[in-house]
C-alpha positions in Angstrom: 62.4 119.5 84.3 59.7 120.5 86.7 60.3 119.4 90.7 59.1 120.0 94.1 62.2 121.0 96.5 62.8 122.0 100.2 65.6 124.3 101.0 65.1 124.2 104.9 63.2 121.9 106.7 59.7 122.4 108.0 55.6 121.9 106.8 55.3 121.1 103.3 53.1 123.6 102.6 55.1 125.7 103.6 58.7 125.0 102.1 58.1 122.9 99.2 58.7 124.9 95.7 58.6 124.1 92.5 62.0 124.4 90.8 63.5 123.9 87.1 65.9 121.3 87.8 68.0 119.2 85.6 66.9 115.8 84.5 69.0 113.3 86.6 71.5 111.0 84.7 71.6 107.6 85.6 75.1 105.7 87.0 75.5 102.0 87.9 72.4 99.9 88.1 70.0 103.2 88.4 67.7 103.9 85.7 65.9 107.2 85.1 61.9 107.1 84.9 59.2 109.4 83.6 56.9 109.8 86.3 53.0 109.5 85.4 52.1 109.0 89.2 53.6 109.1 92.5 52.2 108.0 95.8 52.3 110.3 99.4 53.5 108.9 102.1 54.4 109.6 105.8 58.6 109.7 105.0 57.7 112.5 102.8 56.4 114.4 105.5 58.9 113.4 107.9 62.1 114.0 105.4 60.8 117.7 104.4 60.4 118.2 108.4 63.8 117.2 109.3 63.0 114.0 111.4 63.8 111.1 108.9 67.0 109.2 109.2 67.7 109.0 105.5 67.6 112.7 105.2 70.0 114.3 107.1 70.3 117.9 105.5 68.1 119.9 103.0 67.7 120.4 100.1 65.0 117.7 99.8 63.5 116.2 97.0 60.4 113.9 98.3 58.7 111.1 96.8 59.6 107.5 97.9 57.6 105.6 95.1 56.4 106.0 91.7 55.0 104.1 88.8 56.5 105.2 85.0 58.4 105.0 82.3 61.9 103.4 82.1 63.8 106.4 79.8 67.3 105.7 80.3 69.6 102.9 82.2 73.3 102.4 83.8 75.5 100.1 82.3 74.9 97.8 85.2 70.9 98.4 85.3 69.2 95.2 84.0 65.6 97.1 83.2 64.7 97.3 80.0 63.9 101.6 78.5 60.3 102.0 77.6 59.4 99.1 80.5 56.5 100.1 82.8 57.8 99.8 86.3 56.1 100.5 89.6 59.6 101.7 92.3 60.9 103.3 95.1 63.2 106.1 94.0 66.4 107.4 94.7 65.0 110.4 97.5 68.0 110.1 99.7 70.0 111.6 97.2 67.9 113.6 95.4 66.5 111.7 92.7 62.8 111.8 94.4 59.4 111.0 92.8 57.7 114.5 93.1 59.3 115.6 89.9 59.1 115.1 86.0 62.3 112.0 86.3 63.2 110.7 88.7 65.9 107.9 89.7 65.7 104.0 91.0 68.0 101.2 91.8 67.1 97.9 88.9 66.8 96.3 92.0 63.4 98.0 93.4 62.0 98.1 89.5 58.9 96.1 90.0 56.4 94.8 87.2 52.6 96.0 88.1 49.6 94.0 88.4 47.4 93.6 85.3 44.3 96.0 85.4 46.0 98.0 87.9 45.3 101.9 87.1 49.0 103.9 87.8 47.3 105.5 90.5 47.1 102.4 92.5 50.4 101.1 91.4 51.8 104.4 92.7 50.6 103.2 96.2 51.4 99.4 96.0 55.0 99.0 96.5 56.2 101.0 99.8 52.8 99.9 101.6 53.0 96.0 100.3 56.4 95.6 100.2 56.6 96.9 103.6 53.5 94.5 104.9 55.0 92.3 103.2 58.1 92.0 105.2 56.6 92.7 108.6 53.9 90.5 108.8 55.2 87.6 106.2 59.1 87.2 106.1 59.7 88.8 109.6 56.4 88.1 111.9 55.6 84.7 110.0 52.3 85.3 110.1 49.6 81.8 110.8 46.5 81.6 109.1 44.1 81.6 112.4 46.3 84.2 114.2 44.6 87.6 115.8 46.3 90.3 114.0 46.2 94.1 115.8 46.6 96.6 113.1 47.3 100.1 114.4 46.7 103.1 112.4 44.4 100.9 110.0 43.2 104.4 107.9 46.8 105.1 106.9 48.3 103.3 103.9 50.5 101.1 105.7 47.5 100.2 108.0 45.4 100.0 105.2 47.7 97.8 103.2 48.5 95.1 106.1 44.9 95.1 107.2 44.0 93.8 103.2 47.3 91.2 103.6 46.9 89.7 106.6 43.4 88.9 105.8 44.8 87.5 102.5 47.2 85.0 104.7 44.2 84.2 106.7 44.6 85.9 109.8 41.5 87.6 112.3 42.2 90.9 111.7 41.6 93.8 114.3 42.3 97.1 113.0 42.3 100.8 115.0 41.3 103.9 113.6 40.8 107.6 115.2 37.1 108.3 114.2 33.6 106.8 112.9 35.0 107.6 109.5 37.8 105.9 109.4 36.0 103.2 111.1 34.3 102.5 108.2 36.9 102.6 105.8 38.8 100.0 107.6 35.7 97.5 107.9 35.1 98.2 104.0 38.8 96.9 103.5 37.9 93.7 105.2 38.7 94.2 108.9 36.9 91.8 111.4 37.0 94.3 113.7 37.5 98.3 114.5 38.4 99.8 117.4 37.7 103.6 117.2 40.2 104.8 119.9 38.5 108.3 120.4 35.9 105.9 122.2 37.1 103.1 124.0 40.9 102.5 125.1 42.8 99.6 122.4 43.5 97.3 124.9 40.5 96.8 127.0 38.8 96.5 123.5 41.1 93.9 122.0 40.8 91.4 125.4 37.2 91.6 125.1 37.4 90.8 121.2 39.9 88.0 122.1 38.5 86.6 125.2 41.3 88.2 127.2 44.1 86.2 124.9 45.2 89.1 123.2 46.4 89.9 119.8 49.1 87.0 118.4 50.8 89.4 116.3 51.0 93.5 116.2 51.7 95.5 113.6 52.8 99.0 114.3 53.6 101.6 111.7 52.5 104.7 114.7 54.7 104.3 117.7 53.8 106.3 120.9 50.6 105.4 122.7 49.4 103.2 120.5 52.8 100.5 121.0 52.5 101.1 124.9 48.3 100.3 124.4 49.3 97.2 122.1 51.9 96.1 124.8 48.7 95.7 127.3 47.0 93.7 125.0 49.8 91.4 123.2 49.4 87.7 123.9 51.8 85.3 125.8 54.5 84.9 123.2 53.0 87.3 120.7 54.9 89.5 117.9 54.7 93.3 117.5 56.4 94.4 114.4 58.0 97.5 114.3 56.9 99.8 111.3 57.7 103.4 111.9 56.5 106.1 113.9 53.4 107.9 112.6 52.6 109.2 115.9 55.8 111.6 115.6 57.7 109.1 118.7 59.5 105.8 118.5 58.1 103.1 120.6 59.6 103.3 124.4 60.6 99.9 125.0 60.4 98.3 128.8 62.2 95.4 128.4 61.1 94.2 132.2 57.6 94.1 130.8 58.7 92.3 127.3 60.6 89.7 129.4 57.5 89.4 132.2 54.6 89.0 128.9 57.2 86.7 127.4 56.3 88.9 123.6 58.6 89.4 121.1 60.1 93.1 119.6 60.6 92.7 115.6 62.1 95.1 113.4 60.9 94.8 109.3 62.6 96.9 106.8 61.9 96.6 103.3 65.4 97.9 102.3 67.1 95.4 104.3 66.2 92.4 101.5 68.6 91.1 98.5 67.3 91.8 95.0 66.1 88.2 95.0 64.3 88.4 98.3 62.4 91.5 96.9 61.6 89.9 93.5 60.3 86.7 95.4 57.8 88.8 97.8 56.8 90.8 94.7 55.6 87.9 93.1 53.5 86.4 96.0 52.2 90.2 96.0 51.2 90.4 92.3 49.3 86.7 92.3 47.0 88.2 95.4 46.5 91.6 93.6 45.2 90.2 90.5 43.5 87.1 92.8 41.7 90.3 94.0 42.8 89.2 97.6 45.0 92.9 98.1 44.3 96.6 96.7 45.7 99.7 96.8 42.6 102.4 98.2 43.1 105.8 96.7 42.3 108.2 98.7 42.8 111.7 96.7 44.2 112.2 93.4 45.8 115.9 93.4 47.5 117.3 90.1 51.6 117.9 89.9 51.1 121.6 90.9 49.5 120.8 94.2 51.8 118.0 95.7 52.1 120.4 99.0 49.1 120.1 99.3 48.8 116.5 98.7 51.8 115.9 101.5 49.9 118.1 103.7 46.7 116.1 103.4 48.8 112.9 104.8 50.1 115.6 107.7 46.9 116.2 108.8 46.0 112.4 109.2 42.8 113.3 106.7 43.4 110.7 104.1 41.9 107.7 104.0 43.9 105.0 102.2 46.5 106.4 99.7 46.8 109.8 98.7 48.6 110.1 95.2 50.1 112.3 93.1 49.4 112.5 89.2 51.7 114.0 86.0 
C-alpha cells in the first residue's frame, strides 16, 4: 500500500515520503480500515518534528484520525468489516491515517452523523471528542458561563467555540488576524478578540465588565495561557489542551492560589470505552440537531499531504484542513 513516512524528524515538507509499505494486520481489538479521508492536525506536525510525547523515535507514520472502511478485525475487536467508522488510529505505532490502511483500537470506532460528508467526519472526532472532554466531563461547563476560547481559527478552537455555544455558554473566542476574525464570528462566537490589535486580557475585562472569563480553554500554551491567567475570573477553570504555540503553559502557582482559579488537564485518551461511547452520543444528537460542525478548511489530494500538514504549520488554515483518498 501507498503511505506517507518520516525517517528523521523535522518540517513535513521536508521529510515526509511516500513509501510502499505493507498493509498492517490487525491483533487484539484493532481493526484495519480503508482510508477515504483523513483529517490534519497540530500532533501531526508536532510528531514528524520530534516534539510529541507519543512519538519518541522516527520512522513516523502521521495521521491521528480518519473516517473509512472497516476491512479486517482482531479476534477481540467488536466492529463489524464493511462498517463505516469515523477513528483515531493507531499513529504511535505506526499504523497512522496518512496511508492507504491504517489501524484503530474497537474502542475509538465511532458511528458518523447522518448527512455528514467523510470530509467533515475526518475532522469530527479528535476536535469534538477533545472539546468534549475539556469543556463538558472535565470543566463542567454552565449554560450562562463566559467561555475564553484561544486559538479559535484552529480546529480545536474552532470545534469548542461551536460546543460551548451548543451547552449555552457566552463565548469569546481569539484569533491572530481580521480573517480569522471572521471565521470565528461565522461559527457563532459572541465575541473576537484579534490579538495582533488589542492585548486578550484588557479585551476580555471590558467584554465581561472586569469579571473575567468563567472558564478557559487552551489548546496554544505560551502567551496566550499567561494573557488568559490576567483575565480568569475568581474561581474560574482554564482547561489544558495542548500547546499550539510550540510551549507548555508556565504555571505560577502563587498567582493560581492569589486569583483562587483552577488548572484542568482534559485528555481524550484518558476515558473507558463506555465513557467515550457516551460523549459520542451527546456529540452525534448536536451534529445532526445542527448545533456542532466540522469547517473544512482545504481538501488536498493523497499525493500532497506534506503539503496539507504544512498548511496547519503555517497557522494558514481556517477550520480543518483534510486529507482525501
Amino acid at each position: 500500500m501507498r503511505a506517507w513516512r518520516a525517517e528523521t524528524f523535522g518540517e513535513a515538507i521536508d521529510v515526509l515520503k511516500l513509501v510502499d509499505a505493507p498493509v498492517p494486520e490487525p491483533k487484539g481489538n484493532q481493526i484495519q480500515v480503508k482510508v477515504t479521508a483523513a483529517g490534519v492536525g497540530l500532533p501531526d506536525v508536532l510528531m514528524i518534528r520530534g516534539n510529541y510525547p507519543a512519538v519518541a523515535a522516527p520512522p513516523v507514520t502521521p495521521g491521528q484520525e480518519v473516517v473509512g472502511v472497516v476491512t479486517a478485525a482482531g479476534p477481540e475487536a467488536d466492529v463489524k468489516i464493511g462498517q463505516k467508522v469515523m477513528t483515531s488510529t493507531q499513529f504511535a505505532s505506526g499504523a497512522g491515517g496518512f496511508a492507504e490502511y491504517c489501524l484503530a483500537s474497537t474502542n475509538s470506532a465511532m458511528t458518523i452523523p447522518k448527512n455528514m460528508s467523510d470530509e467533515e467526519a475526518a475532522g469530527f472526532f479528535v476536535p469534538y471528542h477533545t472539546g468534549y472532554v475539556g469543556l463538558v466531563q472535565r470543566g463542567q461547563i454552565k449554560a450562562g458561563e463566559t467561555l475564553l476560547v484561544l486559538g479559535g481559527a484552529g480546529s480545536s478552537g474552532s470545534a469548542a467555540i461551536m460546543l460551548g455555544k451548543a451547552m449555552g455558554a457566552t463565548v469569546i473566542a481569539t484569533a491572530s488576524s481580521a480573517d480569522k476574525a471572521e471565521f470565528c464570528r461565522k461559527l457563532g462566537a459572541d465575541h473576537v478578540i484579534n490579538y495582533s490589535e488589542q492585548p486578550i486580557h484588557k479585551a476580555v475585562r471590558e467584554l465581561t465588565g472586569g469579571a473575567g472569563a468563567q472558564i478557559v480553554y487552551d489548546p496554544v500554551g505560551g502567551s496566550a495561557y499567561e494573557a488568559a491567567t490576567k483575565c480568569i475570573a475568581q474561581h474560574g477553570r482554564i482547561v489544558f489542551i495542548g500547546y499550539g504555540s510550540g510551549t507548555w503553559p508556565k504555571v505560577d502557582p502563587l498567582h493560581v492560589v492569589l486569583k483562587s482559579y483552577t488548572l484542568i488537564g482534559a485528555f481524550a485518551g484518558a476515558r473507558t470505552t463506555e465513557e467515550t461511547r457516551a460523549h459520542h452520543a451527546h456529540l452525534v444528537e448536536l451534529a445532526e440537531a445542527g448545533k456542532i460542525g466540522v469547517p473544512v478548511d482545504k481538501v488536498f489530494d493523497f499525493d500532497h499531504v506534506p503539503q496539507a500538514i504544512d498548511r496547519l504549520a503555517r497557522g494558514e488554515m481556517l477550520g480543518k484542513v483534510v486529507v482525501k483518498l
